[in-house]
C-alpha positions in Angstrom: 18.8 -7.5 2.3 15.6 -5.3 1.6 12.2 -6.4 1.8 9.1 -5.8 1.8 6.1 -8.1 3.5 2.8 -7.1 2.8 0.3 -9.0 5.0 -3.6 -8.7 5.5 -5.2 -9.2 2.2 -8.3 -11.4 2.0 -11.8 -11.9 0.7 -14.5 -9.2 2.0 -18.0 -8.6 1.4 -19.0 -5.2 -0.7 -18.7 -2.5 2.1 -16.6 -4.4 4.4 -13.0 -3.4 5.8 -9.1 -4.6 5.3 -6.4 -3.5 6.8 -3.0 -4.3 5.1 0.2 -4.3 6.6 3.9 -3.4 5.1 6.8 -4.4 7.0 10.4 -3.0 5.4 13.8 -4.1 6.5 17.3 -3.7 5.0 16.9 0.1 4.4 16.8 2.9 6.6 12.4 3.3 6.2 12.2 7.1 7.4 14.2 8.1 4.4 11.3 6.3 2.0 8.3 7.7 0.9 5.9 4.6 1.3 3.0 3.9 -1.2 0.6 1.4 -2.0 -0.1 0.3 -5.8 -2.8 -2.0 -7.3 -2.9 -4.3 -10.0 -6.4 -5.7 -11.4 -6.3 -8.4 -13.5 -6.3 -7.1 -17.0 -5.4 -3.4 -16.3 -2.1 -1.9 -15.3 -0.9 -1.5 -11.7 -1.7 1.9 -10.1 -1.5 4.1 -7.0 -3.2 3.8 -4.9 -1.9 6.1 -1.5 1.4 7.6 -0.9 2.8 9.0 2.5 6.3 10.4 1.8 9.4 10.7 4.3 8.0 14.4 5.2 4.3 12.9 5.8 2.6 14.1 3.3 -0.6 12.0 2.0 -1.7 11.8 -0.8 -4.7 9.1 -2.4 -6.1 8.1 -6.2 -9.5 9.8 -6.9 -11.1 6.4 -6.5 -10.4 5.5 -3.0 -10.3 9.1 -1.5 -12.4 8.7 1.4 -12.6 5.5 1.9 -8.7 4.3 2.2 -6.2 5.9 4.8 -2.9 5.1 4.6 -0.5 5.6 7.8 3.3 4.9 8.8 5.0 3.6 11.8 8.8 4.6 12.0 9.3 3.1 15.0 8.1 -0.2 13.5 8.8 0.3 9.6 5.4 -0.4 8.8 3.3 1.4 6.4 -0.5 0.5 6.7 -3.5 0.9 4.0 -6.8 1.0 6.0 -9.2 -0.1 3.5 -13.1 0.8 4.4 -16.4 0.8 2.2 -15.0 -1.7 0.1 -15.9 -2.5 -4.0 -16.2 -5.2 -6.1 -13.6 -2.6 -8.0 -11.2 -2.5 -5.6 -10.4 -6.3 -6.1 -6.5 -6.7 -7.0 -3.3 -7.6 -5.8 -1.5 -4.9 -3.4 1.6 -4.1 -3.2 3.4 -1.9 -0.7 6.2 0.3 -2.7 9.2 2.3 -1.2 11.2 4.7 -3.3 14.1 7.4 -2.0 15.7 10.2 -4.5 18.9 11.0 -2.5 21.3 10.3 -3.0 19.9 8.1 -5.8 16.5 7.0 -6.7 16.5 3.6 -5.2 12.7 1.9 -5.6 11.7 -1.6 -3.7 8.7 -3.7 -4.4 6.8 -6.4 -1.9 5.5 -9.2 -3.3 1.3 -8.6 -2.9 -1.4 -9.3 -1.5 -4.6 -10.3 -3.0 -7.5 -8.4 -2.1 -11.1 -9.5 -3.7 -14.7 -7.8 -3.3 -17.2 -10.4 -3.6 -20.7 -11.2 -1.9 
């Protein structure tokens, strides 16, 4: 059975830190490219950070800088690492995995709410 756990969202003052956590089982995780995707009430979800199989980064224009996102095969954990936080980064996160070989297989976690308030 696949899944996905997201843990570590929260409530954080403007230019705080977060770091969410992604743990995957039922698939075999070094095969995924992992990303991280945001939904904001009202607007549709996005991406956010991606770090495929090979380790390759990449990050949305609006968090370039101030997000890093990181993976632990050993563990099957992907991690965001969220700093200099914005009321505009408020949403639920979710951690996403997807493979293309031999078929494109694509799993979602449930979120994790993160909101930007003084």
């Amino acid at each position: 059975q696949v899944q996905l756990v997201e843990s570590g969202g929260g409530l954080v003052q403007p230019g705080g830190s977060l770091r969410l956590s992604c743990a995957a089982s039922g698939f075999t995780f070094i095969n995924y490219d992992m990303s991280w995707y945001r939904q904001a009430p009202g607007k549709e979800r996005e991406l956010v950070a991606i770090i495929r199989s090979g380790g390759t980064l990449n990050y949305a224009n609006s968090v370039r800088g101030r997000f890093s996102i990181s993976r632990d095969n050993a563990k099957a954990t992907v991690y965001l690492q969220m700093n200099s936080l914005k009321p505009e980064d408020t949403a639920v996160y979710y951690c996403n995995a997807k493979s293309y070989y031999p078929r494109i297989q694509d799993y979602w976690g449930q979120g994790t709410q993160v909101t930007v308030s003084s």
